[in-house]
PDB file with one MODEL, atoms N, CA, C and O in Angstrom:
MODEL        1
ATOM      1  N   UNK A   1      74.994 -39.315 167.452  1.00  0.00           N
ATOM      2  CA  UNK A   1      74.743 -38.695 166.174  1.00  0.00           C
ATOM      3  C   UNK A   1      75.634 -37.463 166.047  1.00  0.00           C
ATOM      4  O   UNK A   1      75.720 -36.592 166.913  1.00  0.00           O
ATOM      5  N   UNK A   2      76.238 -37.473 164.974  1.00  0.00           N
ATOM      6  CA  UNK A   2      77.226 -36.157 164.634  1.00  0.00           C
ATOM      7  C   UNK A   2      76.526 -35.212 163.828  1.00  0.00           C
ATOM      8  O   UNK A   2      76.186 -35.393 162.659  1.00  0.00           O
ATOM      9  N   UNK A   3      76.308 -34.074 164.597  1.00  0.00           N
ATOM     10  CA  UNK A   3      75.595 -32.766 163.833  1.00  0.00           C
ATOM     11  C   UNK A   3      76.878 -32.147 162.844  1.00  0.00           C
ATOM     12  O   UNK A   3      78.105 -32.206 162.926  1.00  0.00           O
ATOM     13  N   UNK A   4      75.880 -31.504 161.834  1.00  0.00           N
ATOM     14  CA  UNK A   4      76.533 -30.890 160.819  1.00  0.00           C
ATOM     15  C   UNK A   4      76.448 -29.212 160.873  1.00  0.00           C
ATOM     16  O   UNK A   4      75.455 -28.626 160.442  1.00  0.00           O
ATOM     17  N   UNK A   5      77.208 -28.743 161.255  1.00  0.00           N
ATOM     18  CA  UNK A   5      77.146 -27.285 161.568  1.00  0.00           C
ATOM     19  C   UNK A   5      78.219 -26.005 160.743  1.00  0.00           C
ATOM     20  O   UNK A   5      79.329 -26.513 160.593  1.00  0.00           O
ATOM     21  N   UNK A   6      78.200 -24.972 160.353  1.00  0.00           N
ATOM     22  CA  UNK A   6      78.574 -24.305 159.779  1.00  0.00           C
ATOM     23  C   UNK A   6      79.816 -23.835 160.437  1.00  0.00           C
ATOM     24  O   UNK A   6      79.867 -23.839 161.667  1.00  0.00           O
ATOM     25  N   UNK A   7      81.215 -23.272 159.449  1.00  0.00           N
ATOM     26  CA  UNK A   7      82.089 -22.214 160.097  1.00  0.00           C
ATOM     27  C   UNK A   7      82.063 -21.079 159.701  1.00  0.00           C
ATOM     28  O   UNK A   7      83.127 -20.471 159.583  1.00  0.00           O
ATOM     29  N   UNK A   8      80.855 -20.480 159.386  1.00  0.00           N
ATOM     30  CA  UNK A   8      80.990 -19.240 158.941  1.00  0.00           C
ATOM     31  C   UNK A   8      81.478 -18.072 159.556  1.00  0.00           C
ATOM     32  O   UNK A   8      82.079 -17.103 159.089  1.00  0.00           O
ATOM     33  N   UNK A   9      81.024 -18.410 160.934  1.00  0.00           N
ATOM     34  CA  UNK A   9      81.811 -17.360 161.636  1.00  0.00           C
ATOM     35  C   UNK A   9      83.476 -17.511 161.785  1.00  0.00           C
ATOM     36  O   UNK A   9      84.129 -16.652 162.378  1.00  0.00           O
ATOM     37  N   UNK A  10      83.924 -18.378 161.344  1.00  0.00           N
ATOM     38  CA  UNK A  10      85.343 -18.827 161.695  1.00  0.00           C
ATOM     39  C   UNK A  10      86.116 -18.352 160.463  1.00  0.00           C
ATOM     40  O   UNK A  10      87.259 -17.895 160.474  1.00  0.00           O
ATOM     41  N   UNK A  11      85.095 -18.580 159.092  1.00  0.00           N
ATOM     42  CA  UNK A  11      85.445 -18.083 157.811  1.00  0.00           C
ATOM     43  C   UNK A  11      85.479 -16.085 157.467  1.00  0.00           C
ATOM     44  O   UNK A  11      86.160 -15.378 156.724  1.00  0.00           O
ATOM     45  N   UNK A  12      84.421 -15.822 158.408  1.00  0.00           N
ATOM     46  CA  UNK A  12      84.226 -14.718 158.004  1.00  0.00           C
ATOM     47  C   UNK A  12      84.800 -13.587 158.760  1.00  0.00           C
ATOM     48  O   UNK A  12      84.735 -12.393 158.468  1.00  0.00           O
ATOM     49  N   UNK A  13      85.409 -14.179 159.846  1.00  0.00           N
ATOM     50  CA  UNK A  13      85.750 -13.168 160.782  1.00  0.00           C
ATOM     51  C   UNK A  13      87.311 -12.357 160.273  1.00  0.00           C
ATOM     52  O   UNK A  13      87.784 -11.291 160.668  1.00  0.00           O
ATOM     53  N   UNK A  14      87.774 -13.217 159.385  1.00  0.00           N
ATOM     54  CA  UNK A  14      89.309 -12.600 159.192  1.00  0.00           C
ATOM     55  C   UNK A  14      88.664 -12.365 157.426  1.00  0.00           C
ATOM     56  O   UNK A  14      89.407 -13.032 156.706  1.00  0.00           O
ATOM     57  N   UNK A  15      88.086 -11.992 156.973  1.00  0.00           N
ATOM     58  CA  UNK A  15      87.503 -11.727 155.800  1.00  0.00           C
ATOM     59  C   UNK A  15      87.773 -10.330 155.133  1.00  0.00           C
ATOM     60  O   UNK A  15      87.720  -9.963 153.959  1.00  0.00           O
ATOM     61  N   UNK A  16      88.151  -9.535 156.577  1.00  0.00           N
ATOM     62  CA  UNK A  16      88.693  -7.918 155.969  1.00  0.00           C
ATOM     63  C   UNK A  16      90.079  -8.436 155.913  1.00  0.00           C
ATOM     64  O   UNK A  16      90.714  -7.381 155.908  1.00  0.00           O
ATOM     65  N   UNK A  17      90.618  -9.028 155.884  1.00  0.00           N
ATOM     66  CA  UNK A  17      92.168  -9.397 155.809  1.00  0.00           C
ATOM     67  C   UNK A  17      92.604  -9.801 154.662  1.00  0.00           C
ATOM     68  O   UNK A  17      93.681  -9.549 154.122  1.00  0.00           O
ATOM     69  N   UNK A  18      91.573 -10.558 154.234  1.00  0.00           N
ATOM     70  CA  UNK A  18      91.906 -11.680 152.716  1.00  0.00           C
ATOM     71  C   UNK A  18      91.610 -10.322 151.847  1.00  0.00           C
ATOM     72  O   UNK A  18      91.737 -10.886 150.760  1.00  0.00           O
ATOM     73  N   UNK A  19      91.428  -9.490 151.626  1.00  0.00           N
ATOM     74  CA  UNK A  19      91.479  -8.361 150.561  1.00  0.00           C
ATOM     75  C   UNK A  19      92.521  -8.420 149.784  1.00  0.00           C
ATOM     76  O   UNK A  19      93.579  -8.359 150.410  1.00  0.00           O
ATOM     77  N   UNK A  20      92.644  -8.536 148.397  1.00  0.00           N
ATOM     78  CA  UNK A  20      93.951  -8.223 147.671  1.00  0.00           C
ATOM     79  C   UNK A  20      94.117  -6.397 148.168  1.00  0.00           C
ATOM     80  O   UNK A  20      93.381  -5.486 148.548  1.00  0.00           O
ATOM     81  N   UNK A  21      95.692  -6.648 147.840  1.00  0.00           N
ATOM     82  CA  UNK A  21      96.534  -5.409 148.213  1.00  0.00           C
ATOM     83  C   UNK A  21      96.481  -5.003 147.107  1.00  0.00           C
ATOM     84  O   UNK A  21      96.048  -5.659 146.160  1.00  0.00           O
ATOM     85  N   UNK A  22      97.023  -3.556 147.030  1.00  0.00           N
ATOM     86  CA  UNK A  22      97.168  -2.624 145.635  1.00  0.00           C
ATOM     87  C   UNK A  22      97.890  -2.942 144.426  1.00  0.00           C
ATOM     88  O   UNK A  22      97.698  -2.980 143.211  1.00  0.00           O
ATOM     89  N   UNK A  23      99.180  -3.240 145.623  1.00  0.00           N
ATOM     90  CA  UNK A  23     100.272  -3.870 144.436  1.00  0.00           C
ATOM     91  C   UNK A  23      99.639  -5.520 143.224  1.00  0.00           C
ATOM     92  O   UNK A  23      99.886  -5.883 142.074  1.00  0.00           O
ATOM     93  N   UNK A  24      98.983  -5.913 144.091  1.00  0.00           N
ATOM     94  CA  UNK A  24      98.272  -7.503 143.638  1.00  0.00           C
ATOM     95  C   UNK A  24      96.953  -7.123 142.721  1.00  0.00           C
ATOM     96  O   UNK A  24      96.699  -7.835 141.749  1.00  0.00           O
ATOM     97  N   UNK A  25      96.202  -6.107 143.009  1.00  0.00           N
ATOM     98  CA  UNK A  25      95.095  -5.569 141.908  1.00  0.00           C
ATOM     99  C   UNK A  25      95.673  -4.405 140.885  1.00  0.00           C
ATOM    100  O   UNK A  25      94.853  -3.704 140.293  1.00  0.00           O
ATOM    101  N   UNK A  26      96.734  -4.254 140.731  1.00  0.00           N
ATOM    102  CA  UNK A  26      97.693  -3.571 139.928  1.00  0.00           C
ATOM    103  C   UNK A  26      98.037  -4.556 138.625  1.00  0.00           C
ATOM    104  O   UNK A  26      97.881  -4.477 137.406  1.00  0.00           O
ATOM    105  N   UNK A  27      98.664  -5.650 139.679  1.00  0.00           N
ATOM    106  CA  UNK A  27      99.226  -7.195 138.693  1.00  0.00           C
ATOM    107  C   UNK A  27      98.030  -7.357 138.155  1.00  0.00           C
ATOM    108  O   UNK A  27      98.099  -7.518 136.936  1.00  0.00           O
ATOM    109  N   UNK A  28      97.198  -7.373 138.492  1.00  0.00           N
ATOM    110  CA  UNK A  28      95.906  -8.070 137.793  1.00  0.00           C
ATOM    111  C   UNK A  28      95.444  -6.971 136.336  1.00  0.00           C
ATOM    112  O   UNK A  28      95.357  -7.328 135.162  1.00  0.00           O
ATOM    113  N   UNK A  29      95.182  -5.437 136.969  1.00  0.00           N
ATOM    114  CA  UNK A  29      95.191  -4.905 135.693  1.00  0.00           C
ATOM    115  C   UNK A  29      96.082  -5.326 134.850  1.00  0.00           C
ATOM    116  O   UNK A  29      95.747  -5.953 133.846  1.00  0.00           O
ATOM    117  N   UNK A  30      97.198  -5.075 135.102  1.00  0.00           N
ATOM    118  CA  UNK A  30      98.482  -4.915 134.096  1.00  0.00           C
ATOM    119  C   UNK A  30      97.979  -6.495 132.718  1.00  0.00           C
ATOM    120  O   UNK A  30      97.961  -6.423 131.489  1.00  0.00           O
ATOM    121  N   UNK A  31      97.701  -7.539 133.493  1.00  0.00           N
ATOM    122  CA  UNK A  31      97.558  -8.995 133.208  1.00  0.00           C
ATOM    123  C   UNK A  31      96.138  -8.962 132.394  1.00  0.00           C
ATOM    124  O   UNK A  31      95.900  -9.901 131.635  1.00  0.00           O
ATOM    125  N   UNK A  32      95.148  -7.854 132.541  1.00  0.00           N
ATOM    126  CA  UNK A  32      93.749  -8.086 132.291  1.00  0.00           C
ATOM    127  C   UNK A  32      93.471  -8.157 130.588  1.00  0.00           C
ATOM    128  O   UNK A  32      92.449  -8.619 130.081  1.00  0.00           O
ATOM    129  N   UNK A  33      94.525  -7.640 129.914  1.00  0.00           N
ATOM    130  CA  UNK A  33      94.221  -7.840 128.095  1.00  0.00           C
ATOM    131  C   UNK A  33      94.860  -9.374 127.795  1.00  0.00           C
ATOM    132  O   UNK A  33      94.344 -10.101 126.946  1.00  0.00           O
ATOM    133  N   UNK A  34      96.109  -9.812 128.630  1.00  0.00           N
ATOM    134  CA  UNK A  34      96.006 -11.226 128.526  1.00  0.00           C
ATOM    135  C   UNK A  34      94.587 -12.378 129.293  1.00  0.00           C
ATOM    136  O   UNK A  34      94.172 -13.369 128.694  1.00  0.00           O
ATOM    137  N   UNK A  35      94.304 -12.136 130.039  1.00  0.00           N
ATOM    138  CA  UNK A  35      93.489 -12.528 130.526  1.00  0.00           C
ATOM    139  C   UNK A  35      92.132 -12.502 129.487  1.00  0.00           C
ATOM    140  O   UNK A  35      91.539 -13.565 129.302  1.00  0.00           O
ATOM    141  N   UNK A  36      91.807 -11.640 129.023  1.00  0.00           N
ATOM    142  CA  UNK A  36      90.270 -11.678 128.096  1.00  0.00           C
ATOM    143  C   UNK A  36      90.775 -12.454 126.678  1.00  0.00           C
ATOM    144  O   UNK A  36      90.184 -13.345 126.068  1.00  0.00           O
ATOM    145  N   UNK A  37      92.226 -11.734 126.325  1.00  0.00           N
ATOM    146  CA  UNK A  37      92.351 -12.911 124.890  1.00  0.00           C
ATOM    147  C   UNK A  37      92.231 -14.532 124.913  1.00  0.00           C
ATOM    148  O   UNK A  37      91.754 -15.272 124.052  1.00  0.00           O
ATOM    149  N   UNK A  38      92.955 -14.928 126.467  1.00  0.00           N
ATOM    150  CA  UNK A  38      92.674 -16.047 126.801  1.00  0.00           C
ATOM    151  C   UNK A  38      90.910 -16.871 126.888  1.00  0.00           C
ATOM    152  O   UNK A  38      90.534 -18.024 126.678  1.00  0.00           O
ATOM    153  N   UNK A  39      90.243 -15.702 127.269  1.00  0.00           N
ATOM    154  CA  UNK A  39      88.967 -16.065 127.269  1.00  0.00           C
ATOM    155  C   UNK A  39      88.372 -15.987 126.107  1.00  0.00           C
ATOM    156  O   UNK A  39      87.777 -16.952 125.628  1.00  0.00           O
ATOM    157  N   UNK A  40      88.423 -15.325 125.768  1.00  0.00           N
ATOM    158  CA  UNK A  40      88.255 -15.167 123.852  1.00  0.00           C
ATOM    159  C   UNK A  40      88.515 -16.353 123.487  1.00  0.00           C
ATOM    160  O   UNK A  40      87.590 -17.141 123.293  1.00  0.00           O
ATOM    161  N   UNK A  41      89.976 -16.764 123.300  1.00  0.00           N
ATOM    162  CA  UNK A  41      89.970 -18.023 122.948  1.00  0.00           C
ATOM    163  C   UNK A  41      89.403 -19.313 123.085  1.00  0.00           C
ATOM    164  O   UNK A  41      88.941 -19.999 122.173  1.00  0.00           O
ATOM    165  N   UNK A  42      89.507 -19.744 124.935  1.00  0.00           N
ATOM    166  CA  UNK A  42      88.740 -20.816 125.246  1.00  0.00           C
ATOM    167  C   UNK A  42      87.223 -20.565 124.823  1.00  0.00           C
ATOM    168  O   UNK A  42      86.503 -21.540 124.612  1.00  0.00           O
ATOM    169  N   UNK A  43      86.717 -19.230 124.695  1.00  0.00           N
ATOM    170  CA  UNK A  43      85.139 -18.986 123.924  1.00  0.00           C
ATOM    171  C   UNK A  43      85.314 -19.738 122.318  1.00  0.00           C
ATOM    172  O   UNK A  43      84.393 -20.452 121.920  1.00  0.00           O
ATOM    173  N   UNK A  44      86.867 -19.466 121.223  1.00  0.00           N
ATOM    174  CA  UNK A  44      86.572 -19.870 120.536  1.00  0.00           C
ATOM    175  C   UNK A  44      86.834 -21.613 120.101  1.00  0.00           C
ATOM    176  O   UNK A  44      86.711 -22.109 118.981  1.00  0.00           O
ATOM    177  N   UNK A  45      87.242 -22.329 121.440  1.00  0.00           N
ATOM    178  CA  UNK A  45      87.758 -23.494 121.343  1.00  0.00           C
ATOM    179  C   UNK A  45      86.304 -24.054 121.175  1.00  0.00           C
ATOM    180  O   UNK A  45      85.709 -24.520 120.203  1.00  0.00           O
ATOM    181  N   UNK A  46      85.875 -23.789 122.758  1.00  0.00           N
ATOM    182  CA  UNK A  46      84.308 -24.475 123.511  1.00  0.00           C
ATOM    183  C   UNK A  46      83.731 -24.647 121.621  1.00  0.00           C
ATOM    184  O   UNK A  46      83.531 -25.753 121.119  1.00  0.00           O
ATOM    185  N   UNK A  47      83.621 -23.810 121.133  1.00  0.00           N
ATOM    186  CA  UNK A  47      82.309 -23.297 120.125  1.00  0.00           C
ATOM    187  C   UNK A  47      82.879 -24.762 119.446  1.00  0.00           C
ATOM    188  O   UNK A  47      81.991 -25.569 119.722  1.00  0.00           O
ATOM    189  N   UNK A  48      83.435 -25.133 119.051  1.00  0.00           N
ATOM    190  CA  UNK A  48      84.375 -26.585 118.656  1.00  0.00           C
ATOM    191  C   UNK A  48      83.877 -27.701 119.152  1.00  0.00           C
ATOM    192  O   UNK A  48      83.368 -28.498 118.364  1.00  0.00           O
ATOM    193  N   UNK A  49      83.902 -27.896 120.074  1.00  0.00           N
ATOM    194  CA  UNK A  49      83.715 -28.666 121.178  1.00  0.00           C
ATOM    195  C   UNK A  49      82.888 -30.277 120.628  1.00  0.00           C
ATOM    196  O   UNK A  49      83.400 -31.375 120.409  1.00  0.00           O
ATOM    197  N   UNK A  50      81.575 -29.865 120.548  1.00  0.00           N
ATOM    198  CA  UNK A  50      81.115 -30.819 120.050  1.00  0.00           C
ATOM    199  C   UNK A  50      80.510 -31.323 118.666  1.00  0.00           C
ATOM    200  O   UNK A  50      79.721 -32.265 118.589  1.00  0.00           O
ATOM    201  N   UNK A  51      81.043 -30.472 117.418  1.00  0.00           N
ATOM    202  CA  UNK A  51      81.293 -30.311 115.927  1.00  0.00           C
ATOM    203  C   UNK A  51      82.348 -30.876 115.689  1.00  0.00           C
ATOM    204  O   UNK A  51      83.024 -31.452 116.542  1.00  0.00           O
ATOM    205  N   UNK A  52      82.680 -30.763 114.248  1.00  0.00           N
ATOM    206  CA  UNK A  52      83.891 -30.414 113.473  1.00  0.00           C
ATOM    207  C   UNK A  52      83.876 -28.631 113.039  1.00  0.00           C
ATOM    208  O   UNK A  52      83.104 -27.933 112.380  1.00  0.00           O
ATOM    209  N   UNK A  53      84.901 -28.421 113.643  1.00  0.00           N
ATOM    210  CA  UNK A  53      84.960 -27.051 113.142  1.00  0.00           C
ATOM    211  C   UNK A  53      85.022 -26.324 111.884  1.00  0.00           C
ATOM    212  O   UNK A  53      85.946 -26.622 111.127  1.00  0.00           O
ATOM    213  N   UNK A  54      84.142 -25.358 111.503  1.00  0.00           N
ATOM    214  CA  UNK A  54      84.416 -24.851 109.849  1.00  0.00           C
ATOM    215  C   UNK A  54      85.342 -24.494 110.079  1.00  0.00           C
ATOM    216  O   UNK A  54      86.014 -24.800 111.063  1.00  0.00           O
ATOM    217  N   UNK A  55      85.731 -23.440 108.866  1.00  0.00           N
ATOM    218  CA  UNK A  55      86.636 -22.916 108.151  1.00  0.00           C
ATOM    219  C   UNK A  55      86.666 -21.656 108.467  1.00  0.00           C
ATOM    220  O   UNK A  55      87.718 -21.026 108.365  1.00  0.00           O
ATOM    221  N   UNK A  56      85.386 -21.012 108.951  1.00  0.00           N
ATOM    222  CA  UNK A  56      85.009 -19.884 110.537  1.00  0.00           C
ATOM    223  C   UNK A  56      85.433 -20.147 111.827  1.00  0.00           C
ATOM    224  O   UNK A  56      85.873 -19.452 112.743  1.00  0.00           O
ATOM    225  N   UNK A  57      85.226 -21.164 111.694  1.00  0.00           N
ATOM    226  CA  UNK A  57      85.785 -21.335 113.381  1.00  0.00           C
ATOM    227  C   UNK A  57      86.966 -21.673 113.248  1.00  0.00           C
ATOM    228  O   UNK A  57      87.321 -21.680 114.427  1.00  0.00           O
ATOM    229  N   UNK A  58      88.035 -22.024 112.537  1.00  0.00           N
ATOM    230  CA  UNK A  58      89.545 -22.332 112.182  1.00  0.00           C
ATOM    231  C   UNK A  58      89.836 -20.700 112.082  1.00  0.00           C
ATOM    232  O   UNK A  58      90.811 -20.181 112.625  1.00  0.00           O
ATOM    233  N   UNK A  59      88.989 -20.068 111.419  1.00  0.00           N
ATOM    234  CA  UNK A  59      90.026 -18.771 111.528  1.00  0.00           C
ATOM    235  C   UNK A  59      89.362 -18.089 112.846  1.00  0.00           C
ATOM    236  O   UNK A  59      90.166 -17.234 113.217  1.00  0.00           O
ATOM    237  N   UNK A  60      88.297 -18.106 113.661  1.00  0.00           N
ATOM    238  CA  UNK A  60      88.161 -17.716 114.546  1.00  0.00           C
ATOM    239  C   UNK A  60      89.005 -17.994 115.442  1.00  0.00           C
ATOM    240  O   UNK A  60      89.560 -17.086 116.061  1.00  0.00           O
ATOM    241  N   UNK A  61      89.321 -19.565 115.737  1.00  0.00           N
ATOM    242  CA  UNK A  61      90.359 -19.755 116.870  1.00  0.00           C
ATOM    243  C   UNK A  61      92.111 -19.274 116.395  1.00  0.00           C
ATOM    244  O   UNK A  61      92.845 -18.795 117.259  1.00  0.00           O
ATOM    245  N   UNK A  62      92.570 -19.462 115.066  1.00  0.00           N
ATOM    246  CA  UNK A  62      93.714 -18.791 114.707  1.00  0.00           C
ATOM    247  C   UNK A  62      93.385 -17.335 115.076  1.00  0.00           C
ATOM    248  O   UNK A  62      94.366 -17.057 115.766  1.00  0.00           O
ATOM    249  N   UNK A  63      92.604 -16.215 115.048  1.00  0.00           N
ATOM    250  CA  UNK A  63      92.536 -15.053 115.195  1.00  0.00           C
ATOM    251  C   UNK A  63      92.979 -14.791 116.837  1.00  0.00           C
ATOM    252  O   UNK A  63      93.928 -14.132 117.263  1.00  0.00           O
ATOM    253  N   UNK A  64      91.846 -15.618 117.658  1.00  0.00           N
ATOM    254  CA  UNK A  64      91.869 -15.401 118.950  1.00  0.00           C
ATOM    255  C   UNK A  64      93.601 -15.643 119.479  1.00  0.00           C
ATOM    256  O   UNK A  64      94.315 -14.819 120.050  1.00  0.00           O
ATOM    257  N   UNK A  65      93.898 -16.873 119.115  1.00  0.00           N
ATOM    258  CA  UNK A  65      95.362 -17.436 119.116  1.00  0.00           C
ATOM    259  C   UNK A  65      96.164 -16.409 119.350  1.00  0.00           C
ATOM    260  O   UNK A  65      96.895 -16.245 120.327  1.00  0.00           O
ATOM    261  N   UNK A  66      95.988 -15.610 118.283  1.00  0.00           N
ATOM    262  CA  UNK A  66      97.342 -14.578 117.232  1.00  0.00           C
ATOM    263  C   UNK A  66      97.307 -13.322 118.542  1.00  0.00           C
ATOM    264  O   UNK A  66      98.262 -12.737 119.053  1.00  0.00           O
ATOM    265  N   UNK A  67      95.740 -13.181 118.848  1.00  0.00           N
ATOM    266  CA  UNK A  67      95.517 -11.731 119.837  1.00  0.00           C
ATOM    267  C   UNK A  67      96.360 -12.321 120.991  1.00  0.00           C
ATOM    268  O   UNK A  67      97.332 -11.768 121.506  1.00  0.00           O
ATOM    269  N   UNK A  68      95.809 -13.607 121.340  1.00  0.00           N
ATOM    270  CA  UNK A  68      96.401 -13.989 123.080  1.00  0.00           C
ATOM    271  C   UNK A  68      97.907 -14.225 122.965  1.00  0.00           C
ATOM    272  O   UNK A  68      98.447 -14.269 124.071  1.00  0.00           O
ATOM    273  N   UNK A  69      98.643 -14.371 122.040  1.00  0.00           N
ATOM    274  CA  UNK A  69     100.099 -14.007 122.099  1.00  0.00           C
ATOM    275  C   UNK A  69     100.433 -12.919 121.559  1.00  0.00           C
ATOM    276  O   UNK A  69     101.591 -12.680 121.901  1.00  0.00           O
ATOM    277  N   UNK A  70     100.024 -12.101 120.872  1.00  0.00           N
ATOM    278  CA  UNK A  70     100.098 -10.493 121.405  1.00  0.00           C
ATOM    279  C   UNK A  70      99.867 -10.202 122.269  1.00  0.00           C
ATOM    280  O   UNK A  70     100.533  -9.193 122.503  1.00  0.00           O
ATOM    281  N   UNK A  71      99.313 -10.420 122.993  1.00  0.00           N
ATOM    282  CA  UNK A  71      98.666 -10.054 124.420  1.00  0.00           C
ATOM    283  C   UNK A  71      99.797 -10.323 125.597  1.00  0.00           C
ATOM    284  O   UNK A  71     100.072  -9.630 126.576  1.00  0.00           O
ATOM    285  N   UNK A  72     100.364 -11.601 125.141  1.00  0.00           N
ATOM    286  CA  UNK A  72     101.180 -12.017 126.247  1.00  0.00           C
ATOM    287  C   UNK A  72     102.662 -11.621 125.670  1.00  0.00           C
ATOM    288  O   UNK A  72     103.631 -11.541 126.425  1.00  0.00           O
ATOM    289  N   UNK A  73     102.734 -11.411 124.439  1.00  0.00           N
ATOM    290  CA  UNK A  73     104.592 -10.445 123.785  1.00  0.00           C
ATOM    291  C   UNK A  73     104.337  -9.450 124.447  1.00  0.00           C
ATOM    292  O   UNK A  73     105.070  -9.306 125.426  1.00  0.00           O
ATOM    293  N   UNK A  74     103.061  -8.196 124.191  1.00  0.00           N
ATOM    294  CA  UNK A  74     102.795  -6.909 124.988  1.00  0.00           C
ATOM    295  C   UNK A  74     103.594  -6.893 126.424  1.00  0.00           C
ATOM    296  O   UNK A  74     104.577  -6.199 126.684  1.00  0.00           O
ATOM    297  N   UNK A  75     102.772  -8.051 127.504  1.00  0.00           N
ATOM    298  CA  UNK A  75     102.856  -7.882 128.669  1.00  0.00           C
ATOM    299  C   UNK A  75     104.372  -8.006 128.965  1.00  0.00           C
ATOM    300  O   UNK A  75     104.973  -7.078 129.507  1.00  0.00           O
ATOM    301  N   UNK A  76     105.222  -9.597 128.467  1.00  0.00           N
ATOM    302  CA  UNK A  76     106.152  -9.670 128.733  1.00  0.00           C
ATOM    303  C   UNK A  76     106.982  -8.836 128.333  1.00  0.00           C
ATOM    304  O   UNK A  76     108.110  -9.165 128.699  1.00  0.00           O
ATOM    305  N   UNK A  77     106.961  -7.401 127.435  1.00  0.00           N
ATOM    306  CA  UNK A  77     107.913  -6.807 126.662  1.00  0.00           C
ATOM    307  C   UNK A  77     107.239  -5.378 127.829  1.00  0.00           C
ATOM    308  O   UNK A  77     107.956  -4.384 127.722  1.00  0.00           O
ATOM    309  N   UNK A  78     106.746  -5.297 128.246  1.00  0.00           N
ATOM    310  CA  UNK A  78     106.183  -3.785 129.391  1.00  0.00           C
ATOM    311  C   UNK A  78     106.819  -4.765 130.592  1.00  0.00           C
ATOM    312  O   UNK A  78     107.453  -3.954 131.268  1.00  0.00           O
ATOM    313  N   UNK A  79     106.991  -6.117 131.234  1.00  0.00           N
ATOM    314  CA  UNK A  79     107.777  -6.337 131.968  1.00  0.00           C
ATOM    315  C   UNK A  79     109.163  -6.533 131.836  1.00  0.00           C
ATOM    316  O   UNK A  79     109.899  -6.779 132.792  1.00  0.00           O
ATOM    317  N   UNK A  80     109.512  -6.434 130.730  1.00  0.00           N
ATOM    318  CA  UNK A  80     111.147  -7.082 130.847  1.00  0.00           C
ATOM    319  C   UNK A  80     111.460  -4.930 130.764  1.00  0.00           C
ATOM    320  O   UNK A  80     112.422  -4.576 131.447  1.00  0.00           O
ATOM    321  N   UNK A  81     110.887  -4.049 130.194  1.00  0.00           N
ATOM    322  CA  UNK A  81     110.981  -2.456 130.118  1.00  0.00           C
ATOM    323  C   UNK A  81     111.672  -2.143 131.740  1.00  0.00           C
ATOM    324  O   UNK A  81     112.483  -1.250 131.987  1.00  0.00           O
ATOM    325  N   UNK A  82     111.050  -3.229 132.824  1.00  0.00           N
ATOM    326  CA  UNK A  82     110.739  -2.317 134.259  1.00  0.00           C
ATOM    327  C   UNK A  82     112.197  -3.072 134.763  1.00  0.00           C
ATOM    328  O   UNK A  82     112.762  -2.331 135.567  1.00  0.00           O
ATOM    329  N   UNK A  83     113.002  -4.400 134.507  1.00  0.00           N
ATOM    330  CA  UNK A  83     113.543  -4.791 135.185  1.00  0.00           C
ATOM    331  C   UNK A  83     114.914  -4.135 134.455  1.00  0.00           C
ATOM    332  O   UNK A  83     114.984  -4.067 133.228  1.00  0.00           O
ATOM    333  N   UNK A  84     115.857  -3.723 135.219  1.00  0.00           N
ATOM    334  CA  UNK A  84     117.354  -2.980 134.355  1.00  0.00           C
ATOM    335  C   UNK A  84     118.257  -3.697 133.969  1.00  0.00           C
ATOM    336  O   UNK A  84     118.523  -4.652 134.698  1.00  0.00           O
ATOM    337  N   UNK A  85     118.786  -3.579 133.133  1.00  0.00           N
ATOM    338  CA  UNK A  85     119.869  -4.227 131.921  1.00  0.00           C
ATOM    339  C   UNK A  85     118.987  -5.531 131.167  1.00  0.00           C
ATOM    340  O   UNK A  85     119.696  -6.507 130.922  1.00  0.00           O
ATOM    341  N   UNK A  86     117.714  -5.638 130.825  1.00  0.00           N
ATOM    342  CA  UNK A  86     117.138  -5.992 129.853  1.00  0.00           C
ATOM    343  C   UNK A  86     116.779  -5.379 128.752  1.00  0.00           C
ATOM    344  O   UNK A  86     116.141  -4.349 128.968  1.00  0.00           O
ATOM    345  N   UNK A  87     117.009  -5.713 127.324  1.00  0.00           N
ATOM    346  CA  UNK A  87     116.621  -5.343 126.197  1.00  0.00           C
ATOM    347  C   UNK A  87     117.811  -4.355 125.989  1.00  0.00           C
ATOM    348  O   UNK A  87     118.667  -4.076 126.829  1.00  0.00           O
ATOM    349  N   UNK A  88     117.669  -3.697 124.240  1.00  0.00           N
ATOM    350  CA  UNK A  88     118.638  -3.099 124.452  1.00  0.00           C
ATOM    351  C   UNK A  88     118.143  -1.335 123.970  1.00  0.00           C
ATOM    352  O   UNK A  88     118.955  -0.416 124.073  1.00  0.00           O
TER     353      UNK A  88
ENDMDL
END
């Protein structure tokens, strides 16, 4: 009979290691207003989901849309700022 036994100790022992670094929870702020428009959105897709969508929820998901690529012109236009001889 083959017992079924845990690796938790095998999982947990290098567990102070797996920590994101500064530079990597930095990326993540920087990323975090794209990140919620995105969620915004898939919030205003789901609401869809199993309807036909009004004419509220057409401009709800165009609204969310419009924010999450602002969101992502913002980011990419504060990254292309940091790298040199981009933009003019």
């Amino acid at each position: 009979m083959n017992h079924i036994v845990t690796v938790q100790e095998a999982v947990t022992v290098f567990a102070d290691f797996m920590e994101p670094t500064s530079a990597e929870l930095d990326a993540i702020e920087q990323e975090m207003p794209v990140i919620l428009a995105d969620v915004d959105l898939l919030d205003a897709q789901i609401v869809t989901l199993d309807r036909v969508p009004s004419e509220l929820d057409e401009r709800r998901i165009r609204r969310a849309r419009r924010k999450a690529l602002a969101a992502r012109r913002t980011l990419a236009n504060t990254a292309a700022m940091g790298v040199s001889g981009v933009g003019a």
